[in-house]
DRENPA-3360 file (N, C-alpha, C; in nm, 2 decimals, always signed):
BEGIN
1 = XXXXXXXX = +0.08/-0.12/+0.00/+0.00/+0.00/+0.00/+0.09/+0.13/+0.00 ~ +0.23/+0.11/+0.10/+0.29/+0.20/+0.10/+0.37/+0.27/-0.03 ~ +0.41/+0.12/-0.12/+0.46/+0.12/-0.24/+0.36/+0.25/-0.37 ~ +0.26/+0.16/-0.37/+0.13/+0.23/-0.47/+0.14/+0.36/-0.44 ~ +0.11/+0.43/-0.32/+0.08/+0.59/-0.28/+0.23/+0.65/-0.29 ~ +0.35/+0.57/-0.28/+0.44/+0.63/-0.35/+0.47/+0.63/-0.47 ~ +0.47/+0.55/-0.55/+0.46/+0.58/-0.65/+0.33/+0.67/-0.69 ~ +0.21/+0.69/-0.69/+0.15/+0.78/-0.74/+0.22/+0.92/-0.73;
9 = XXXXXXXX = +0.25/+0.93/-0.60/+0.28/+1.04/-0.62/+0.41/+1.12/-0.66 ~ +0.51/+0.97/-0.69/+0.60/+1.03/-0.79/+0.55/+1.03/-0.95 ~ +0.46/+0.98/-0.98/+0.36/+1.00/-1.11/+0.29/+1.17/-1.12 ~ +0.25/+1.18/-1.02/+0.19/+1.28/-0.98/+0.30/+1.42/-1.01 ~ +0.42/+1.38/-0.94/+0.47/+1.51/-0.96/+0.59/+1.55/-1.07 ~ +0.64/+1.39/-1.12/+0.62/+1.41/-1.27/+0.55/+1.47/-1.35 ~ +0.45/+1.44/-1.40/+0.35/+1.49/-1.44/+0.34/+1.69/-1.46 ~ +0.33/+1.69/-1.27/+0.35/+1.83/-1.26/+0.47/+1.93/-1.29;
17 = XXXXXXXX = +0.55/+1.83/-1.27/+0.72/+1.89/-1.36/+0.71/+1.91/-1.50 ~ +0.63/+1.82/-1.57/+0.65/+1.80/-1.70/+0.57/+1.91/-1.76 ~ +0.46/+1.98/-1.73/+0.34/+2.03/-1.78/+0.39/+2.18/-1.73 ~ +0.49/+2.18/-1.61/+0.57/+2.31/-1.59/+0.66/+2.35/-1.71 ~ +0.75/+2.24/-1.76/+0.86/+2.28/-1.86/+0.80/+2.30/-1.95 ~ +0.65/+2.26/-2.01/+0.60/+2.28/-2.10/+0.56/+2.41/-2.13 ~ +0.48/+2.47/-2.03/+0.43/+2.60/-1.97/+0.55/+2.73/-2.00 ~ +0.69/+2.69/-1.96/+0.79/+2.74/-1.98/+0.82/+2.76/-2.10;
25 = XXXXXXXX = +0.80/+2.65/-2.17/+0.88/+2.66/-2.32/+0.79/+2.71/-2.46 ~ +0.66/+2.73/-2.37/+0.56/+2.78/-2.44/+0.60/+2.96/-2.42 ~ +0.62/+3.01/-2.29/+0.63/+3.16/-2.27/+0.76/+3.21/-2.32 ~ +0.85/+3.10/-2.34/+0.96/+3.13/-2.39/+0.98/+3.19/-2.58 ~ +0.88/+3.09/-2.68/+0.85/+3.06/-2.79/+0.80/+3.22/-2.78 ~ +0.70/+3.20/-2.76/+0.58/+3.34/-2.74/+0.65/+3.48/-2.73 ~ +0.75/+3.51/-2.64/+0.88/+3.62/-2.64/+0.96/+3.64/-2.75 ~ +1.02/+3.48/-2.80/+1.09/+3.47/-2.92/+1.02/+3.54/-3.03;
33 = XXXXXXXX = +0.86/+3.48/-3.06/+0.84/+3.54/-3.13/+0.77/+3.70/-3.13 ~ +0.76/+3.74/-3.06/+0.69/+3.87/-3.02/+0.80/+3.99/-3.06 ~ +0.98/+3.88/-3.01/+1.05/+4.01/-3.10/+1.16/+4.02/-3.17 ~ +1.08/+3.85/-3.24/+1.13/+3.83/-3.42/+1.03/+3.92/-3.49 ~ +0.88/+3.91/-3.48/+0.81/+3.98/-3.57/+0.77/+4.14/-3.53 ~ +0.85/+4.20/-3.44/+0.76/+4.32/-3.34/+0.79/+4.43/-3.45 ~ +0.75/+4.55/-3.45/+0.76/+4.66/-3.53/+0.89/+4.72/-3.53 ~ +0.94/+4.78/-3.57/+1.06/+4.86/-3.62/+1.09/+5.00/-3.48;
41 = XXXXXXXX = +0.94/+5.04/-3.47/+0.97/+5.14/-3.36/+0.88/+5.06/-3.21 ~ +0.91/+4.98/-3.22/+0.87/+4.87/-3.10/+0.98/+4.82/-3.04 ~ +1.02/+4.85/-2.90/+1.17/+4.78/-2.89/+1.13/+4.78/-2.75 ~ +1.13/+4.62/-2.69/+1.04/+4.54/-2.58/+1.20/+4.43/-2.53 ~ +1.33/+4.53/-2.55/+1.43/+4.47/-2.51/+1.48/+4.50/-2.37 ~ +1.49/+4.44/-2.27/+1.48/+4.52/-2.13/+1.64/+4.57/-2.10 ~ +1.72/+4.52/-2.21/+1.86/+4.57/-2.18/+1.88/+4.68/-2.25 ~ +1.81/+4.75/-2.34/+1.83/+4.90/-2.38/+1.85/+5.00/-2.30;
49 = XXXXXXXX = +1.86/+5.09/-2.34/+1.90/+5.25/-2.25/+2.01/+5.21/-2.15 ~ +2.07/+5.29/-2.12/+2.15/+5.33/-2.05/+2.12/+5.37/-1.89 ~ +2.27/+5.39/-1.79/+2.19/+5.39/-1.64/+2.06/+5.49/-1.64 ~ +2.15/+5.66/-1.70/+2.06/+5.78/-1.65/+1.97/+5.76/-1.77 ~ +1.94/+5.68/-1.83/+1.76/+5.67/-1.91/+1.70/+5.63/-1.84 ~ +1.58/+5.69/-1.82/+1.44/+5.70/-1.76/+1.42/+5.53/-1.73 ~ +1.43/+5.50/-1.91/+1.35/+5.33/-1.95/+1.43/+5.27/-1.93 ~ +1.55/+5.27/-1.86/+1.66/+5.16/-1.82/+1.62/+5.06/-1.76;
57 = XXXXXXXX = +1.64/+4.94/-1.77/+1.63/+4.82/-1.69/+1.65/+4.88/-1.54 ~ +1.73/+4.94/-1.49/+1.82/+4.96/-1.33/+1.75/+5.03/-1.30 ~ +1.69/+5.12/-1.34/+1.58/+5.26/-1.30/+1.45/+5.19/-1.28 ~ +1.39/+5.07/-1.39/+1.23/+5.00/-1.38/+1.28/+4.94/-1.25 ~ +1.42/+4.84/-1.25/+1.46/+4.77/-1.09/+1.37/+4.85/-0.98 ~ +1.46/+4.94/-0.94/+1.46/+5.02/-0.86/+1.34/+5.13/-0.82 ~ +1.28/+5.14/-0.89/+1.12/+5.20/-0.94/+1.04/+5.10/-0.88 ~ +1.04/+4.96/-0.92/+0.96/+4.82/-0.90/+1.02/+4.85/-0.73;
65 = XXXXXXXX = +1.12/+4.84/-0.67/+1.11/+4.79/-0.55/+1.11/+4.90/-0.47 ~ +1.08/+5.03/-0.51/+1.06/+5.19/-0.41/+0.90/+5.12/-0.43 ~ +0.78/+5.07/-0.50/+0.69/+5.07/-0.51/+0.66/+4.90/-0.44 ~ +0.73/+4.89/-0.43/+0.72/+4.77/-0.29/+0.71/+4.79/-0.13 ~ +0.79/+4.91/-0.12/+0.83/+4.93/-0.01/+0.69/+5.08/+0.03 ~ +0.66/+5.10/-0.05/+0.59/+5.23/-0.01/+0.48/+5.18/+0.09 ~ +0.39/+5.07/+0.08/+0.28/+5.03/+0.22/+0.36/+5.06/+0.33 ~ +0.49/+4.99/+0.35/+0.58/+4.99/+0.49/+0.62/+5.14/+0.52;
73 = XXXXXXXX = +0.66/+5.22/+0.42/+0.72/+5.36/+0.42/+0.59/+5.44/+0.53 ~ +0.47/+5.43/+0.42/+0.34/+5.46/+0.46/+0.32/+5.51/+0.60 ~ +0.29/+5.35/+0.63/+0.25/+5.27/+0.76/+0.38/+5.34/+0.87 ~ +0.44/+5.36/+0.84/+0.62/+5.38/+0.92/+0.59/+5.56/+0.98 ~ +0.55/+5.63/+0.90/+0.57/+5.73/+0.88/+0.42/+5.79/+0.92 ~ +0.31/+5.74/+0.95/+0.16/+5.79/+0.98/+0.14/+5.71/+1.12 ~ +0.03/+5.75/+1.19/-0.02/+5.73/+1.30/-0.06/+5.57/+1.30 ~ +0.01/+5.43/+1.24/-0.07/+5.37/+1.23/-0.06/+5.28/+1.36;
81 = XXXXXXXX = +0.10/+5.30/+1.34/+0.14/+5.24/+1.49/+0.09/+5.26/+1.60 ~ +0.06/+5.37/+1.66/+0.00/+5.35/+1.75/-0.07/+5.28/+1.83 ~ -0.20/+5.37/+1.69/-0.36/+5.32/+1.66/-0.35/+5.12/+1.66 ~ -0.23/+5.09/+1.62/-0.27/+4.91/+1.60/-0.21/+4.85/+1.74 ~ -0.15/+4.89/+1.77/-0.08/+4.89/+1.89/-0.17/+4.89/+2.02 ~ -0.21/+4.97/+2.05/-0.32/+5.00/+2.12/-0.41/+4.91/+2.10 ~ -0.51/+4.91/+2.01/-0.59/+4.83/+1.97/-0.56/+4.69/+2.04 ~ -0.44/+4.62/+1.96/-0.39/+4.52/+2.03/-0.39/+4.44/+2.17;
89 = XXXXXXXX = -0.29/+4.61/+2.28/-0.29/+4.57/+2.40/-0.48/+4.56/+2.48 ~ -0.57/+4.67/+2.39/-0.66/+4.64/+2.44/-0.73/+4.51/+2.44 ~ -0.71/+4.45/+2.30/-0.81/+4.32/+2.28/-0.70/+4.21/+2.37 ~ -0.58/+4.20/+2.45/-0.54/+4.11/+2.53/-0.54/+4.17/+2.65 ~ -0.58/+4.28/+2.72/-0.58/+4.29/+2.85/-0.74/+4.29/+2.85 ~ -0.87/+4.26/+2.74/-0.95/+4.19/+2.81/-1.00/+4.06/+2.83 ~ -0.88/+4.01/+2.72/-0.82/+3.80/+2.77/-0.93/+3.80/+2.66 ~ -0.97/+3.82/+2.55/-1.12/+3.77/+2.44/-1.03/+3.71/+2.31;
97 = XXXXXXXX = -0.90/+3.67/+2.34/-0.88/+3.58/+2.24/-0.82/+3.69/+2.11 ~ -0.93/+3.58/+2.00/-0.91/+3.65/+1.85/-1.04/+3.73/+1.86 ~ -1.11/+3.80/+1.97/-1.27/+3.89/+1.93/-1.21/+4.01/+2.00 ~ -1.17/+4.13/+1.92/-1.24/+4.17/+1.76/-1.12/+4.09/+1.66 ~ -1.19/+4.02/+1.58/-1.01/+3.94/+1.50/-0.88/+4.04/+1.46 ~ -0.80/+4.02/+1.39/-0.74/+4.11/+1.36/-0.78/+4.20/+1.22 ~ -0.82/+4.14/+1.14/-0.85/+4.19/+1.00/-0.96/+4.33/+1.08 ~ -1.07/+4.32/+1.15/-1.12/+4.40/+1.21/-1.00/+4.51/+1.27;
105 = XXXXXXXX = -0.96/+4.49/+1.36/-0.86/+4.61/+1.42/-0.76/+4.66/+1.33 ~ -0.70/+4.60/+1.21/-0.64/+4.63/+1.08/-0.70/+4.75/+1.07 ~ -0.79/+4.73/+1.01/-0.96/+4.80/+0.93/-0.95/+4.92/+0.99 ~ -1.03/+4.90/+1.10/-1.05/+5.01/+1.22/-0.93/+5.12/+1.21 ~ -0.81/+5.11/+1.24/-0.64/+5.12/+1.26/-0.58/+5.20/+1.10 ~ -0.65/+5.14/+1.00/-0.65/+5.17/+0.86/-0.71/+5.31/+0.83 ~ -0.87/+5.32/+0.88/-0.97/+5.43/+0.90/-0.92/+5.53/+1.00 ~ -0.90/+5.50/+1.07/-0.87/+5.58/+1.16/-0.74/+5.71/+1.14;
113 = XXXXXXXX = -0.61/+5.58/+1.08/-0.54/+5.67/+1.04/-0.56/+5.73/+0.88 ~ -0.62/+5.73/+0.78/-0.70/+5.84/+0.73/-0.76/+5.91/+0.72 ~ -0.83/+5.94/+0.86/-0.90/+6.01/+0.89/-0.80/+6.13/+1.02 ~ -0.74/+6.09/+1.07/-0.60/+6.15/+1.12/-0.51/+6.22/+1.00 ~ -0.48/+6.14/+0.92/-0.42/+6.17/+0.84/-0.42/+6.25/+0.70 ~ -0.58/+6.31/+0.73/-0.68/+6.35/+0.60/-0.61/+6.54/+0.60 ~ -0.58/+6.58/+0.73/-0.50/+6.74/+0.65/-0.37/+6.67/+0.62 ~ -0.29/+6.61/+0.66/-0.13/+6.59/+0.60/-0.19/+6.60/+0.42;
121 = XXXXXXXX = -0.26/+6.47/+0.42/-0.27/+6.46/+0.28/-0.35/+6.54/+0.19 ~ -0.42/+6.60/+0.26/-0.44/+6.75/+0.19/-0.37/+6.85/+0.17 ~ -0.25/+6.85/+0.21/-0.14/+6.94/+0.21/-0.06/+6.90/+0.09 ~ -0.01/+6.80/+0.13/+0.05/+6.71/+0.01/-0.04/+6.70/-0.13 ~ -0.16/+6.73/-0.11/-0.16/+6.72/-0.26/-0.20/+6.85/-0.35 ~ -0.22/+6.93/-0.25/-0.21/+7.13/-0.29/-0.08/+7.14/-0.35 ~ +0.02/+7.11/-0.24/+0.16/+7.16/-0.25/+0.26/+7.05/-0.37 ~ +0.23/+6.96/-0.38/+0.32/+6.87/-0.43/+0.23/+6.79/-0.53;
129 = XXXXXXXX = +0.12/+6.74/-0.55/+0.06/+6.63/-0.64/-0.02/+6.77/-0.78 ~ -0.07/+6.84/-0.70/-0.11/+6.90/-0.83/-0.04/+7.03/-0.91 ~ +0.03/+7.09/-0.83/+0.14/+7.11/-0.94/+0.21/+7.06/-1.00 ~ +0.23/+6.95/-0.97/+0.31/+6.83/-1.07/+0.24/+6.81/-1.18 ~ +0.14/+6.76/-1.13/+0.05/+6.72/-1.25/+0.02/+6.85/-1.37 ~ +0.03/+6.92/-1.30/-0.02/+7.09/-1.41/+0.12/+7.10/-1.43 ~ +0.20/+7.05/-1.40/+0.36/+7.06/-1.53/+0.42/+7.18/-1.44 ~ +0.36/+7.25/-1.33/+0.43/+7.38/-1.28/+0.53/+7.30/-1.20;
137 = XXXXXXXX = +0.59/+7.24/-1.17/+0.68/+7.21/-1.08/+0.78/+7.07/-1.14 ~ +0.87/+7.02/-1.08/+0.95/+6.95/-1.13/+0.90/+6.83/-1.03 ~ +0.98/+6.65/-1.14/+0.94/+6.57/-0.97/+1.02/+6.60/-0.87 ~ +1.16/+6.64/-0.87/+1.22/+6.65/-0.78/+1.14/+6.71/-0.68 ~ +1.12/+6.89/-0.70/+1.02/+6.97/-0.64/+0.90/+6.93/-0.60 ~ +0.86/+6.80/-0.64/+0.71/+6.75/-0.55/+0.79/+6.63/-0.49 ~ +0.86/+6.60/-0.47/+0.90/+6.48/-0.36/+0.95/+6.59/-0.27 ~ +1.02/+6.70/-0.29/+1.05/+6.79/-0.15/+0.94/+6.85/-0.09;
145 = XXXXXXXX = +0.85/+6.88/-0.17/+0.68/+6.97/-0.11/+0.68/+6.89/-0.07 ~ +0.65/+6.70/-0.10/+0.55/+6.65/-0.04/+0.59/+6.61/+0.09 ~ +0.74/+6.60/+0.09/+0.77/+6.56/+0.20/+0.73/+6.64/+0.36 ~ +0.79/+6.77/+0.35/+0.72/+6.85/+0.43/+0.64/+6.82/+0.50 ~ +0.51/+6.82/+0.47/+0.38/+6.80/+0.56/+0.43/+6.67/+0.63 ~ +0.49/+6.56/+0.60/+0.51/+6.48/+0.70/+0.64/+6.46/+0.79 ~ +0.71/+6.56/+0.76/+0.79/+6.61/+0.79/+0.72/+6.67/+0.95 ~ +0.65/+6.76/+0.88/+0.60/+6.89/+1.06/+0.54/+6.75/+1.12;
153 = XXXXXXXX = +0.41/+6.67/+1.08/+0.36/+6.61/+1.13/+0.42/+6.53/+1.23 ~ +0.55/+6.44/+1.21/+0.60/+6.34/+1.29/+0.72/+6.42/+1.40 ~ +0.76/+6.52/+1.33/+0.85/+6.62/+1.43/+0.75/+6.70/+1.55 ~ +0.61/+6.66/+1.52/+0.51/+6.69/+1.63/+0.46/+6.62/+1.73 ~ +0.51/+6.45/+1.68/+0.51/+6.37/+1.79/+0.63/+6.35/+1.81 ~ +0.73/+6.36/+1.82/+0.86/+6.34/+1.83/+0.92/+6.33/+1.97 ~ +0.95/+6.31/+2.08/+0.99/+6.29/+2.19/+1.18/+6.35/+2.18 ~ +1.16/+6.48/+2.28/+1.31/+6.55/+2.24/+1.41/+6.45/+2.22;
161 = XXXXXXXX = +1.42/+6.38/+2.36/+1.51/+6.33/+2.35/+1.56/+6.16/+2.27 ~ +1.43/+6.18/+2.17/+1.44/+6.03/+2.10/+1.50/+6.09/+1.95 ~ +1.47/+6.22/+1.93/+1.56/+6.29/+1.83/+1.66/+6.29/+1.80 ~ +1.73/+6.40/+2.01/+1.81/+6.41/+2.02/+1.93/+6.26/+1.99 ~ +1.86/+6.16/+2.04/+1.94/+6.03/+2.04/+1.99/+5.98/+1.90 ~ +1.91/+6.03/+1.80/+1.95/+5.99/+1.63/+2.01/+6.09/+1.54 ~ +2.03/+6.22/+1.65/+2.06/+6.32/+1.59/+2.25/+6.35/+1.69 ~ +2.23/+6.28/+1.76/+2.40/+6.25/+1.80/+2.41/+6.15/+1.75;
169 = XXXXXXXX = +2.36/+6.05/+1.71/+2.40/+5.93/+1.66/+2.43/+5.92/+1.47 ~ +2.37/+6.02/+1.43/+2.43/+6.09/+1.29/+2.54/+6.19/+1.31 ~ +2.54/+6.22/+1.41/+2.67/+6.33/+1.40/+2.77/+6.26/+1.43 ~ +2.77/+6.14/+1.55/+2.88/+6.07/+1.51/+2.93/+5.99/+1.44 ~ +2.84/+5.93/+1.33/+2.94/+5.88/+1.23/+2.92/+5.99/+1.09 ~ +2.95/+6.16/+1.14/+2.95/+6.22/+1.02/+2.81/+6.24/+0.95 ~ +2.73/+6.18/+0.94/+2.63/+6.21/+0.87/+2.63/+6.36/+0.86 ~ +2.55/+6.41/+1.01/+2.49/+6.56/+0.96/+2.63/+6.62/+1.12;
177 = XXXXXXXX = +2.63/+6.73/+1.10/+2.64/+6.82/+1.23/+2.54/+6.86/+1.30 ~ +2.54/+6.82/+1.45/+2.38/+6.83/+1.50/+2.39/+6.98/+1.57 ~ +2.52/+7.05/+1.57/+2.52/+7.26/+1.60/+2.43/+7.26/+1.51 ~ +2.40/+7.22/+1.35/+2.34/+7.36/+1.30/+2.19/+7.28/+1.30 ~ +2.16/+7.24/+1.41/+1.99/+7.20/+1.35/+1.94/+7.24/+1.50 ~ +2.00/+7.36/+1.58/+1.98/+7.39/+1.74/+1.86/+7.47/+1.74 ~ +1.77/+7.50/+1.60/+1.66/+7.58/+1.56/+1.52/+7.51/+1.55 ~ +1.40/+7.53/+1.57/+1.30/+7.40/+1.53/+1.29/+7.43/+1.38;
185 = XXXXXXXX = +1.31/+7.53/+1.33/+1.30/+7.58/+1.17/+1.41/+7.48/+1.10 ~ +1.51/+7.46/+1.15/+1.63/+7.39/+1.07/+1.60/+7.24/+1.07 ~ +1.49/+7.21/+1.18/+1.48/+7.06/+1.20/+1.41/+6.96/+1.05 ~ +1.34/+7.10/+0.98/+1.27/+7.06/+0.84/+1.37/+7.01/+0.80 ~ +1.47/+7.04/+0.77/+1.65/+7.02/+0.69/+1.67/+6.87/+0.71 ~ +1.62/+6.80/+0.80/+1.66/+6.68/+0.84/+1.63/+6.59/+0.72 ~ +1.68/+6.47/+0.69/+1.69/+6.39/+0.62/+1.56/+6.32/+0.70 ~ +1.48/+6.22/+0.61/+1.37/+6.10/+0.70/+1.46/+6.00/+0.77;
193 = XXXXXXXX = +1.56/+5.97/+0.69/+1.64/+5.88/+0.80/+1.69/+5.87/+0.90 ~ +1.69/+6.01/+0.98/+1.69/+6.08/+1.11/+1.56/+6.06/+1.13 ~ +1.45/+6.12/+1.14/+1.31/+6.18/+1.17/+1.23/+6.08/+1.16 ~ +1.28/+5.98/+1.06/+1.18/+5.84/+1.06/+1.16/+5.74/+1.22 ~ +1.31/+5.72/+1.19/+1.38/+5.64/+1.32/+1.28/+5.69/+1.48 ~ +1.32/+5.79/+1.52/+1.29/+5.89/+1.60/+1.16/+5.86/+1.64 ~ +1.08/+5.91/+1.50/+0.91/+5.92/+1.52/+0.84/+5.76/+1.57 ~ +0.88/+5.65/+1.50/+0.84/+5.51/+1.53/+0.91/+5.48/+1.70;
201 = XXXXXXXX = +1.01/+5.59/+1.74/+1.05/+5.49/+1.84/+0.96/+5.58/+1.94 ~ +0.92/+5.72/+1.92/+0.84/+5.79/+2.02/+0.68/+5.68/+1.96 ~ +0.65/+5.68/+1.92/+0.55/+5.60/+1.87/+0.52/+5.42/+2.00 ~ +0.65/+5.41/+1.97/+0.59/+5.26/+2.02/+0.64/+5.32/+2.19 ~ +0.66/+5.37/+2.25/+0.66/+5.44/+2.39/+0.52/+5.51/+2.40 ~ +0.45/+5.57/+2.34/+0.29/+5.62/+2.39/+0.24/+5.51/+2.37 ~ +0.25/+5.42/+2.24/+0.17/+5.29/+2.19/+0.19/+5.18/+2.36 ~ +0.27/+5.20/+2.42/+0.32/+5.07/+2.53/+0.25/+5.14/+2.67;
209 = XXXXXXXX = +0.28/+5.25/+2.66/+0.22/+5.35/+2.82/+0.06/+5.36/+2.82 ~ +0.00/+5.40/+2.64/-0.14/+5.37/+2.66/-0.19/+5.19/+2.69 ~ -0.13/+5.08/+2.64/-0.12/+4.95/+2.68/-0.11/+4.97/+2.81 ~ -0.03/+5.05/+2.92/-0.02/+5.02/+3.05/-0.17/+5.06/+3.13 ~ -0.24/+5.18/+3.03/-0.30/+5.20/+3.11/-0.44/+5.15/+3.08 ~ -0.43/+5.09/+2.98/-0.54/+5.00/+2.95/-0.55/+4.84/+3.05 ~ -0.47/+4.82/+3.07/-0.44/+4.72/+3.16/-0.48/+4.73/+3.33 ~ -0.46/+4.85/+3.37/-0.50/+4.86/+3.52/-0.61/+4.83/+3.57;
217 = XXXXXXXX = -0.72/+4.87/+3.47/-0.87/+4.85/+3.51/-0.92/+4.67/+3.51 ~ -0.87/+4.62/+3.44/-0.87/+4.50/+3.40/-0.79/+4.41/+3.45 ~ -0.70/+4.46/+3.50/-0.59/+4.36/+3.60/-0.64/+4.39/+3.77 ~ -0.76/+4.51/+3.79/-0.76/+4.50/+3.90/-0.90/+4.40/+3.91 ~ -0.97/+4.35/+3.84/-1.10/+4.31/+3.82/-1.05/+4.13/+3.81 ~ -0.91/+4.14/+3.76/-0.89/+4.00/+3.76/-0.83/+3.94/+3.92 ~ -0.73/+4.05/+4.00/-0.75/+4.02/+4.10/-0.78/+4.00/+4.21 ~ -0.93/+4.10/+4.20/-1.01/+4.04/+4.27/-1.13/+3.92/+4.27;
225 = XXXXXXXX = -1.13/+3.91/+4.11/-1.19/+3.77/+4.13/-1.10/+3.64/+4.17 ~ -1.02/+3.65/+4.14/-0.85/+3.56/+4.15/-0.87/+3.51/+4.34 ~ -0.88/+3.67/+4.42/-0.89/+3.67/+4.53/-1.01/+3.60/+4.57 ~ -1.13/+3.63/+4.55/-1.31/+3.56/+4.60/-1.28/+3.41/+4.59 ~ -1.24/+3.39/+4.46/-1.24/+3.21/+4.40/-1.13/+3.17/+4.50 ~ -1.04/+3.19/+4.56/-0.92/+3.15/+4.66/-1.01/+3.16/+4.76 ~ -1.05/+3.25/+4.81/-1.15/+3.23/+4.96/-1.23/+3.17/+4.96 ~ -1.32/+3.15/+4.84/-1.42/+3.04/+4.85/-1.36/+2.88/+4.80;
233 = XXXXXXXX = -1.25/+2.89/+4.78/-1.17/+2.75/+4.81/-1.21/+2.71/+4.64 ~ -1.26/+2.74/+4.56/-1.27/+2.73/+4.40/-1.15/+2.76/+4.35 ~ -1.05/+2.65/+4.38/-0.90/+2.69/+4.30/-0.89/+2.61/+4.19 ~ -0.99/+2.51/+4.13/-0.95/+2.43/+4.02/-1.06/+2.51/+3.89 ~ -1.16/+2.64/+3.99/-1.20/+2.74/+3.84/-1.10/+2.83/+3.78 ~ -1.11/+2.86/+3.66/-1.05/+2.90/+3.61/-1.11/+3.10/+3.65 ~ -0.97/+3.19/+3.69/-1.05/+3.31/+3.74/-1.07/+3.39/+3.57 ~ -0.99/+3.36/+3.48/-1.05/+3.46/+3.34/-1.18/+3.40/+3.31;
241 = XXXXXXXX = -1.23/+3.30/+3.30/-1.33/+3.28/+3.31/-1.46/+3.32/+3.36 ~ -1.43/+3.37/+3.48/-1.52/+3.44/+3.58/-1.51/+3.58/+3.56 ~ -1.37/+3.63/+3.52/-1.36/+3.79/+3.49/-1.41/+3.84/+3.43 ~ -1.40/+3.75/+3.27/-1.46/+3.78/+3.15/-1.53/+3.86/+3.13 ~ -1.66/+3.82/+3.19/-1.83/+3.86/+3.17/-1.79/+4.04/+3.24 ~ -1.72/+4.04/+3.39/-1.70/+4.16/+3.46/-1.61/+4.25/+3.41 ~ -1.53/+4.24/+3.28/-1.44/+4.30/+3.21/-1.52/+4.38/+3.08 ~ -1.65/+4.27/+3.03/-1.71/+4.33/+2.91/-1.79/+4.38/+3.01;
249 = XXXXXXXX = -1.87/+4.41/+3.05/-1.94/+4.47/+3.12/-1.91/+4.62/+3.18 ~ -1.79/+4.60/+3.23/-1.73/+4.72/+3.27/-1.68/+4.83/+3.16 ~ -1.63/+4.70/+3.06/-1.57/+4.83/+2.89/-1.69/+4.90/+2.83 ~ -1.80/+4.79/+2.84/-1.94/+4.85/+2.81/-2.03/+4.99/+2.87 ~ -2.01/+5.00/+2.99/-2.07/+5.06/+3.06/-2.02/+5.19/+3.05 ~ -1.84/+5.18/+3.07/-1.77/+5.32/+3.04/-1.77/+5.33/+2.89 ~ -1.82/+5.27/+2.78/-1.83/+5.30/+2.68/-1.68/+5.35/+2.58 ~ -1.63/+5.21/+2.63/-1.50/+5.22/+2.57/-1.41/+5.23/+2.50;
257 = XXXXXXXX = -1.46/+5.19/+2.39/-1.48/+5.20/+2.19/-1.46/+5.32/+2.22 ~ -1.55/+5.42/+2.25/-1.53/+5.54/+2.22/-1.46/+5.67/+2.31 ~ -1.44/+5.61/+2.42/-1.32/+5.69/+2.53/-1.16/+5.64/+2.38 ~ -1.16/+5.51/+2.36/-1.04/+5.50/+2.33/-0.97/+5.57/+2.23 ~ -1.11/+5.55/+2.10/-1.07/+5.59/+1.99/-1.06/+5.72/+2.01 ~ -1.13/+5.82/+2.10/-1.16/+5.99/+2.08/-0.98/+6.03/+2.18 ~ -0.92/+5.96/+2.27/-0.86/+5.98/+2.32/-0.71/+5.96/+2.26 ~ -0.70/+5.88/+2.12/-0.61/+5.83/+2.00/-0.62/+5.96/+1.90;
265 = XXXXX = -0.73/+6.03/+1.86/-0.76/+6.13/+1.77/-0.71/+6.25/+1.84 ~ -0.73/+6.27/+1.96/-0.71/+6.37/+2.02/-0.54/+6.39/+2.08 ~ -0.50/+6.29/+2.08/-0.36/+6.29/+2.10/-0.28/+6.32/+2.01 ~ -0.32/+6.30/+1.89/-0.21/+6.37/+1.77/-0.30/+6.48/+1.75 ~ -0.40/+6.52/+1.76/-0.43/+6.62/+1.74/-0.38/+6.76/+1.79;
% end
């Protein structure tokens, strides 16, 4: 028996080998021919142009993977952190598992930060997306507008001395001189690879201190039922169990959803 089901399934994945090289030598043919017969001013060759041409292979490279990285850039750079963060420590300091799932607090975390993030990107596209488009400005000149607005934005959450820490830590290996940035006007000047760093690390310090304080009301509810079930000699119940019900009840009551979220809006605000 053992024989048979191995062999099938070396039949099986023959088979699927074989119908792969086929698959191959078909997309191969199809290229061949696309540019034996292509037009004269049709040239679908990816090794043409040179580095500084636009249509160069190394420029599509490199284009292809800045447009990879832009979700993470995004996300890096806007309030998402927080917002998911939070959300997080809340759905485990009331012990409910996968409720709200994640795809839910994604969502939520997603909305929230566009709706936080709805003047930046109104800024950004006064100053930098539609001049561009109307030909008045260069790309260069709209990657420096656009940058700006997120620029003031994250140097607004910024924690001095989480700056200060990446802004001696560029001065010592040369990067920048951190004398001439002793102005908040000069702090624009800063590269993102200073101000990025900085902003996610002030980020996950309010994201951990709001988790602390989501936890107190809920850690005190767990031990005192922890304490009742010990006096009444019920040590083989389980106390989250019993908490559970007194945890939603209590998030409910203070109306929690919305202390949290208005208290996340209002913080960057």
């Amino acid at each position: 028996m053992i024989k048979t089901r191995t062999s099938n399934d070396m039949k099986k994945n023959f088979i699927f080998f074989f119908i792969n090289i086929v698959i191959i030598i078909i997309l191969v043919s199809m290229c061949y021919c696309l540019n034996v017969n292509a037009d004269a001013g049709i040239n679908i060759d990816i090794n043409s142009g040179e580095a500084g041409d636009p249509t160069s292979a190394l420029d599509l490279l490199f284009m292809l993977a800045f447009l990879a990285l832009i979700p993470t850039i995004l996300l890096m750079t806007t309030c998402f952190t927080r917002i998911i963060i939070s959300l997080s420590f809340l759905r485990n300091a009331l012990g409910t598992q996968q409720s709200p799932p994640n795809q839910v607090l994604t969502g939520l975390a997603l909305f929230l930060t566009l709706f936080i993030m709805s003047p930046v990107i109104k800024e950004i596209n006064n100053v930098a997306y539609k001049p561009f488009k109307e030909n008045q400005i260069t790309q260069e000149e709209a990657l420096a507008n656009g940058v700006k607005p997120l620029k003031v934005f994250m140097l607004k959450q910024v924690y001095e001395e989480d700056l200060d820490l990446f802004l001696s830590l560029s001065d010592s290996v040369g990067q920048i001189d951190m004398s001439e940035f002793s102005s908040q006007d000069k702090l624009l000047e800063l590269s993102l690879t200073v101000i990025v760093p900085a902003f996610i690390t002030s980020e996950l310090k309010r994201a951990f201190l709001i988790g602390f304080l989501l936890y107190i009301p809920f850690l005190i509810i767990d031990i005192v039922v922890s304490s009742t079930l010990m006096s009444m000699g019920m040590v083989m119940l389980p106390p989250s169990m019993i908490s559970l019900p007194f945890k939603l009840m209590l998030f409910i009551l203070v109306d929690g959803w919305t202390l949290l979220i208005q208290s996340l809006i209002v913080g960057f605000r």
